[in-house]
C-alpha positions as CSV (number, residue, x, y, z in Angstrom):
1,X,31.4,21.0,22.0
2,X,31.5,23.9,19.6
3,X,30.0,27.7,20.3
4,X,26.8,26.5,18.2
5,X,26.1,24.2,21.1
6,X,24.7,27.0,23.4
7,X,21.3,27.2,24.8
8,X,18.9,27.8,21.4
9,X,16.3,28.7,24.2
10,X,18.4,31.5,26.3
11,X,21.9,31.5,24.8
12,X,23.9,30.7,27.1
13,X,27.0,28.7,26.8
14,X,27.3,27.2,30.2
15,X,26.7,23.8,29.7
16,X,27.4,20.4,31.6
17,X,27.2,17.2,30.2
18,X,23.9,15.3,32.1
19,X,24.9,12.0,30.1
20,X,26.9,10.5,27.7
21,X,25.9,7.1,26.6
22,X,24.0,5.2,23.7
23,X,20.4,6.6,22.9
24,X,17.1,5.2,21.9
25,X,16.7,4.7,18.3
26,X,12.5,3.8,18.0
27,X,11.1,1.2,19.9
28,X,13.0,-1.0,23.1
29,X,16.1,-2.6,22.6
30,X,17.6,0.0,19.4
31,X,20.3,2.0,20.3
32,X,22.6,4.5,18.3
33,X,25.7,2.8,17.6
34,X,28.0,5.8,19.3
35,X,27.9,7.4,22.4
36,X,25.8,10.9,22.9
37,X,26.1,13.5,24.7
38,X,23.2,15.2,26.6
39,X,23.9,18.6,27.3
40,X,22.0,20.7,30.7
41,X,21.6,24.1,30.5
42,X,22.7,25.9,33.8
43,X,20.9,29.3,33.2
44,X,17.9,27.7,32.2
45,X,17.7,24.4,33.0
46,X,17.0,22.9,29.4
47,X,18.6,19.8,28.5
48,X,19.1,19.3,24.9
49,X,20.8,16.8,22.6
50,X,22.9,18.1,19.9
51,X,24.0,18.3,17.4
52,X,20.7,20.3,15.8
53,X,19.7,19.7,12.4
54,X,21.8,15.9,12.4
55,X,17.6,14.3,12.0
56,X,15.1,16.5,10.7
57,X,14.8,15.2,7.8
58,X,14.4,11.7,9.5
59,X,12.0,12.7,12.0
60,X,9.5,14.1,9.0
61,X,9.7,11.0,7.1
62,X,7.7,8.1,6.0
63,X,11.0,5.6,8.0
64,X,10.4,7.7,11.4
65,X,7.0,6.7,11.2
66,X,8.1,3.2,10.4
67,X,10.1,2.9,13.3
68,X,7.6,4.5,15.8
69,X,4.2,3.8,14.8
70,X,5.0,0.7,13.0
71,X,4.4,1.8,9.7
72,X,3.1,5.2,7.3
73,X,-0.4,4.9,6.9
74,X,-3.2,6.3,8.3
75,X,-4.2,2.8,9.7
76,X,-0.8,2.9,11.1
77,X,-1.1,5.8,13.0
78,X,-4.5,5.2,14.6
79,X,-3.5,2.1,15.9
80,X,-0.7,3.2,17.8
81,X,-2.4,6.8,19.2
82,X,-6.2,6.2,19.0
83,X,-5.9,4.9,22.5
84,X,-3.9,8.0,24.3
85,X,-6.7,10.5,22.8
86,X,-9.0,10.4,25.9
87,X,-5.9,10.8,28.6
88,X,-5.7,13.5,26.0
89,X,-9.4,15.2,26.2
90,X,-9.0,14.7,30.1
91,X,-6.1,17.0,29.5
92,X,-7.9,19.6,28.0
93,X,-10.7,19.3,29.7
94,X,-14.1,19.8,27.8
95,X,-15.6,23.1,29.8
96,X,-14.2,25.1,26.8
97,X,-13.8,23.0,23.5
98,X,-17.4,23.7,22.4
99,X,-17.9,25.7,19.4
100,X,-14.4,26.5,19.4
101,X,-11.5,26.7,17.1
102,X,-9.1,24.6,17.9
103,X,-5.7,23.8,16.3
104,X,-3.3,20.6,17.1
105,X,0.4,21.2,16.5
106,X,2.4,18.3,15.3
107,X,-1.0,16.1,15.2
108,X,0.0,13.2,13.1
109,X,-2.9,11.7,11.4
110,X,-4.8,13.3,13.3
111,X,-6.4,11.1,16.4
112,X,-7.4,14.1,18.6
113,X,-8.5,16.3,16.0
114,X,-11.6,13.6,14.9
115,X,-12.1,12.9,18.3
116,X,-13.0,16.6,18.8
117,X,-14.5,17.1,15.3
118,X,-18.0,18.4,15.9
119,X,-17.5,19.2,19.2
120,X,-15.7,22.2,18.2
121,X,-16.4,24.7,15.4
122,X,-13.2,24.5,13.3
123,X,-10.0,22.3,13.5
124,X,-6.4,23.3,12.4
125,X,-3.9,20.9,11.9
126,X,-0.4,21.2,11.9
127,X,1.7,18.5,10.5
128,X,5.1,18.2,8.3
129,X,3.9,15.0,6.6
130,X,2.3,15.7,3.0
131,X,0.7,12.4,3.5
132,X,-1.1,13.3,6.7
133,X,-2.3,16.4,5.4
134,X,-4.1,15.2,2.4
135,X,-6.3,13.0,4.8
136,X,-6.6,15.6,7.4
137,X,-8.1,17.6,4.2
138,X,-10.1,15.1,2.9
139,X,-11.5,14.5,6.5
140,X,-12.4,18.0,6.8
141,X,-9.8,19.5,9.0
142,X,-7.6,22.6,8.0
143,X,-3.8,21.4,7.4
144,X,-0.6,23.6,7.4
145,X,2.8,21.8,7.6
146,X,3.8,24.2,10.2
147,X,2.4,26.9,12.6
148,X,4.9,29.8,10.5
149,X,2.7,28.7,7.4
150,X,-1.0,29.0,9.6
151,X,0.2,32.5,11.0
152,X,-0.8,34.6,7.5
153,X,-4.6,32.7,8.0
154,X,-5.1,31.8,11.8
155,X,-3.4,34.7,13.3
156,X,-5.2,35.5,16.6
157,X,-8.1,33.0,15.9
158,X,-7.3,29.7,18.0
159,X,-9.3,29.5,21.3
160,X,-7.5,26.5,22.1
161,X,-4.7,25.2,21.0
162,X,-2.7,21.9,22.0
163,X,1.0,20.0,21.1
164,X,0.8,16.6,22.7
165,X,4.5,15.1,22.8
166,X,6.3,17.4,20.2
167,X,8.4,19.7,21.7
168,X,10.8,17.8,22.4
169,X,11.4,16.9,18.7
170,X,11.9,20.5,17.5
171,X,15.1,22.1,17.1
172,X,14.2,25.8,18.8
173,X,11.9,25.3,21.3
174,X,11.5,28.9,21.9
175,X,10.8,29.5,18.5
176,X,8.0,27.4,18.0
177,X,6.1,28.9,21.1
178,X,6.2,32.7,19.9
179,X,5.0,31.6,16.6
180,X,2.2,29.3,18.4
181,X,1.3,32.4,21.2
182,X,0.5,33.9,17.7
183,X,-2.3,31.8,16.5
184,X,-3.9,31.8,19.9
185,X,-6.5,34.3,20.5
186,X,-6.3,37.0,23.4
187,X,-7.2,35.0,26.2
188,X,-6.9,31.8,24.5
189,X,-5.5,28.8,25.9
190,X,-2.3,26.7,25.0
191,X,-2.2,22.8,26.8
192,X,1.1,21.3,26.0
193,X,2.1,17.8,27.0
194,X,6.1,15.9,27.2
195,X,8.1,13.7,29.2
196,X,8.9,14.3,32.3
197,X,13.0,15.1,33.2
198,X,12.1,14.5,36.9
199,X,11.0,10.7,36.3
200,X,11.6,9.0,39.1
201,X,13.2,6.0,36.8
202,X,16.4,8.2,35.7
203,X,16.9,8.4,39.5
204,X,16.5,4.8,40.3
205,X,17.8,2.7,37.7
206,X,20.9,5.6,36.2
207,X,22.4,4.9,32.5
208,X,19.8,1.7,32.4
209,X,16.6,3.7,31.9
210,X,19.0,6.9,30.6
211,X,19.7,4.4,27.3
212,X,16.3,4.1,27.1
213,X,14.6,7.3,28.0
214,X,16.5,9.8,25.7
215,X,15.9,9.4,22.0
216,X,17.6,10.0,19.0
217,X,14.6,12.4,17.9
218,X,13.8,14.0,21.6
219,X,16.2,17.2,21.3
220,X,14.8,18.7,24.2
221,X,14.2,17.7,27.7
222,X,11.9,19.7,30.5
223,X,11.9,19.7,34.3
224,X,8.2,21.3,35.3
225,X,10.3,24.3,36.7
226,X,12.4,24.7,33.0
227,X,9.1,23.9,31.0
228,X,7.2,26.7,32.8
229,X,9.9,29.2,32.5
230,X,10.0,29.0,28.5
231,X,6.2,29.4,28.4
232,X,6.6,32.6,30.8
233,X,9.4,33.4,28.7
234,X,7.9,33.6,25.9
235,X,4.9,35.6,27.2
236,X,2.2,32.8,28.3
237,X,0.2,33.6,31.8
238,X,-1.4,31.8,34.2
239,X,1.4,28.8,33.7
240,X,0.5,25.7,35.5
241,X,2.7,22.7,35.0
242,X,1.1,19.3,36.3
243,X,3.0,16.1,36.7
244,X,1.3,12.6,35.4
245,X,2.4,9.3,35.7
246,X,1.0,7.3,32.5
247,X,2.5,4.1,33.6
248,X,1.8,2.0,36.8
249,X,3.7,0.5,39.9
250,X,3.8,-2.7,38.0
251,X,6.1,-1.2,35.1
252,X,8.3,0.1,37.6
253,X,9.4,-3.4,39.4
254,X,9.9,-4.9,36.1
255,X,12.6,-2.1,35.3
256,X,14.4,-2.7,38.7
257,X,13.8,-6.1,37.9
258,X,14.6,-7.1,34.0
259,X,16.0,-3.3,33.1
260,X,13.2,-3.3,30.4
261,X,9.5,-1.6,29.7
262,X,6.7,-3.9,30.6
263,X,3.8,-1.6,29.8
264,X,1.0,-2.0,31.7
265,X,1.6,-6.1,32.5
266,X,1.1,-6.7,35.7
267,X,3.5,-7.6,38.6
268,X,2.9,-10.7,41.1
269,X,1.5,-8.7,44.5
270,X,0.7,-5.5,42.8
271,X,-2.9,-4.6,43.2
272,X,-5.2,-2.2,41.3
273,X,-5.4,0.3,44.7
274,X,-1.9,-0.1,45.0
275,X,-1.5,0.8,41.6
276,X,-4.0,4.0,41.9
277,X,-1.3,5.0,45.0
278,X,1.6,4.8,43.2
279,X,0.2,7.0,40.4
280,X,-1.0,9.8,42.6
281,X,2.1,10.2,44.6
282,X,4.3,10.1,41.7
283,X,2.1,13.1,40.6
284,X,2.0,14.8,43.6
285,X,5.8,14.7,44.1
286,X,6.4,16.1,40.9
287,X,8.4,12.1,39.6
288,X,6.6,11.3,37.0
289,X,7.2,10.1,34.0
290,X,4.7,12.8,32.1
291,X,4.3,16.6,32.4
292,X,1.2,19.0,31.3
293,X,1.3,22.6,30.9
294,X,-1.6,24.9,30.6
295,X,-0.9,28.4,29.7
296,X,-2.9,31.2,28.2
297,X,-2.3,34.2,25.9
298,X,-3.1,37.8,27.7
């Protein structure tokens, strides 16, 4: 580890190594060939993988999307995230979203942004793929390939703005926050959304689920307690950080049983109230696999 290895969100160089082992490369079952080495802040409490800057340029193209979404279309796209957009709007809730501007950070083809078209007054999209943005144009949204490039034209103008699952790919965490509290309106609010460092699966099953829950693209990692920290750091109030858990009882027992994702199959004995159970203690003790933040601009 080398001095450009500290903390990018408080500086700090006091570091310890949370794992070393293969990561995720896309979907289950591709790993990197070499071993990484996840590194845990112990000022802060961020865990990051580094080095910074090694896939940038692979997470903004057309092969990421390959690899993830199963190809680069728009097609693509909506078949693989149309179906998280309502967990999504349950997120945000609806009280405020009318005749709002709203404005989706790292929003892909855009899923949640038509699902809220004409619901809201104006939508801003913020995406690095050229190809995304000339559909979210031609569909009517507002595109910028990043929120630095929105500031001259949306400064102070966002009631609402969300980042569903993306800052965990960005190099300076802390960065992209002060230039998103910028966009935001006085009073406005911010609803961000990423995995969950606490999941009870890290706990249970060790290096097995470690292989497959850190990713060759996830830079940074978030405990509720380090997630609501940055926001506060960065001037956000009214921080609340709530705990989810997307995937049921039935996922879990066939990782302790076959070390591998099932989804949402079902498991012999595990019933739908059962199920609902599971979910709402993982919440409630703060183990799942999903956090939520909701923040708003003074």
């Amino acid at each position: 580890m080398t001095t450009s290895d500290c903390c990018r969100i408080c500086g700090s160089q006091s570091l310890t190594i949370r794992y070393s082992g293969r990561v995720r490369i896309g979907k289950f079952g591709r790993v990197t060939d070499k071993a990484r080495q996840i590194f845990e802040c112990d000022k802060c409490g961020g865990v990051f993988l580094p080095p910074f800057g090694s896939i940038d340029s692979y997470y903004e193209s057309h092969a990421y999307r390959q690899d993830y979404d199963g190809g680069d279309s728009d097609a693509d796209f909506f078949r693989q995230h149309d179906g998280e957009q309502l967990k999504n709007l349950a997120f945000v809730g609806t009280q405020e979203l009318r005749g709002s501007v709203l404005c989706d950070v790292g929003c892909g083809a855009g899923s949640f942004l038509d699902l809220t078209n004409g619901y809201v007054d104006r939508t801003i999209a913020i995406e690095p793929d050229e190809i995304y943005r000339e559909s979210l144009h031609r569909r009517g949204h507002e595109a910028f390939a990043y929120v630095a490039d929105a500031l001259p034209a949306m400064q102070d103008q966002a009631d609402i703005v969300t980042m569903f699952s993306v800052i965990e790919h960005v190099e300076d965490p802390l960065k992209l926050l002060e230039e998103t509290i910028g966009i935001i309106k006085p009073g406005g609010r911010l609803v961000l959304s990423t995995p969950n460092l606490d999941d009870l699966l890290l706990t249970a099953l060790g290096d097995v689920y470690a292989e497959f829950y850190y990713r060759q693209v996830h830079l940074w990692y978030f405990s509720s307690t380090a997630l609501a920290n940055l926001l506060k750091k960065v001037g956000f109030e009214d921080v609340r950080v709530e705990c989810y858990q997307r995937f049921g009882l039935s996922n879990f027992m066939h990782w302790l049983r076959d070390s591998k994702p099932r989804g949402d199959d079902s498991f012999p004995g595990i019933t739908e109230s059962l199920d609902a159970l599971w979910r709402q203690q993982m919440a409630q003790s703060g183990r799942g696999d999903y956090l939520v933040a909701h923040a708003r601009r003074s």
